[in-house]
N, C-alpha and C positions, 0 to 999 in steps of 0.2 A: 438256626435250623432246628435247635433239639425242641423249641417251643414250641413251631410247626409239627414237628413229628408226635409230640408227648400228646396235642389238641387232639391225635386221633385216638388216641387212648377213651378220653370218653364216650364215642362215639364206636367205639368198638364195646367197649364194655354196656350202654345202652342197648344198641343195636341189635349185640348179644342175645338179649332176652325175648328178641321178636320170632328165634324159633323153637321159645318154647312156649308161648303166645299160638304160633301155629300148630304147636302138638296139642292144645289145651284145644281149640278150637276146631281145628282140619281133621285130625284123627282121635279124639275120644276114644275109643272106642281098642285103638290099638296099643296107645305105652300109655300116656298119662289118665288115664280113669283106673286102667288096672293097679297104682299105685294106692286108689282109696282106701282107706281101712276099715272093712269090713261090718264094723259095729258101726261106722257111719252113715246115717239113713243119708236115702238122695243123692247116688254117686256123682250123677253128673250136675246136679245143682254146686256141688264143691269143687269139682272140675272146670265148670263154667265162671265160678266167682275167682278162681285162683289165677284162670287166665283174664280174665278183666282187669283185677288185683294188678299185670304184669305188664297188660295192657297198657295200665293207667300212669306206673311207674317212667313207659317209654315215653308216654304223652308229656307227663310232666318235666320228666329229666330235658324231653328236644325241645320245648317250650320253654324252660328253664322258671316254670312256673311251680313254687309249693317243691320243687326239684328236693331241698334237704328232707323235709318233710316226706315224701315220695321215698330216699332210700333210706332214712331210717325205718319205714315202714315193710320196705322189701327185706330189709335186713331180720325181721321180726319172722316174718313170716319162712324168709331162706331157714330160720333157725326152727322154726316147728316142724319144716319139714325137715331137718336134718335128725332131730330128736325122736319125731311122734311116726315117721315112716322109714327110714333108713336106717337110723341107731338099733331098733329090735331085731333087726335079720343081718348085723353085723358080721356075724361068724361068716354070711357069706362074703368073697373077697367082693366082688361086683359094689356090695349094700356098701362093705366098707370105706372102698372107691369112693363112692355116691356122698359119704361124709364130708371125707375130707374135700373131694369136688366143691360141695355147698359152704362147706369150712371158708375155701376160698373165694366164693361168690358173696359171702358174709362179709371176708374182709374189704374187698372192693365195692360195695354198697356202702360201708361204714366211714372208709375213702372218701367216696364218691360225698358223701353227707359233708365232711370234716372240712374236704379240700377242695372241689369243686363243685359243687353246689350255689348256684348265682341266687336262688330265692332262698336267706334262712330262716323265713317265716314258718314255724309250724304248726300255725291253727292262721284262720282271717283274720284279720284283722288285727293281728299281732304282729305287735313292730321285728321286727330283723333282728336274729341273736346272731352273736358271732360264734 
């Protein structure tokens, strides 16, 4: 039974990312483009690549295709955004929240890469690391 149960774990933790996939794409306009930084030209060109970006990581994880590859990549990026937009407005408690939030989305991408991950291919045509 606990193998049953743990199998939703991934699929929770995937699945997860699909509403913030919908805030990137359904509502711009309302939470995630206000998060862009300022001195970055193109708000919503960044907005639009980040939810593709998260898009791409669910495609690949439910296909179980390039899957490692996939969350070592989300895990690169959960860390810019924990650095280059939440760490400077840290004094606020919320931003700080927001860290440690991504802290833990970081460690379960990294997870996800290590332990369950069915492709460990991280480029084509390169054979399978363990």
């Amino acid at each position: 039974m606990s193998t049953s149960l743990t199998a939703w774990g991934r699929w929770l933790f995937v699945l997860s990312f699909s509403f913030y996939v919908f805030l990137h794409f359904g509502l711009p306009d309302v939470g995630v483009n206000t998060y862009v930084p300022k001195y970055l030209p193109f708000p919503y060109f960044w907005n639009y690549l980040t939810g593709a970006g998260l898009l791409a990581f669910i495609v690949s994880a439910s296909l179980g295709r390039f899957d490692k590859l996939a969350a070592l990549l989300l895990s690169v990026y959960l860390l810019l955004v924990a650095v280059l937009i939440h760490a400077p407005h840290a004094a606020d408690p919320m931003e700080l929240l927001n860290v440690f939030r991504i802290a833990n989305m970081i460690g379960g991408a990294l997870m996800y890469a290590g332990a369950v991950a069915r492709d460990q291919r991280l480029w084509f045509g390169s054979p399978a690391l363990a």
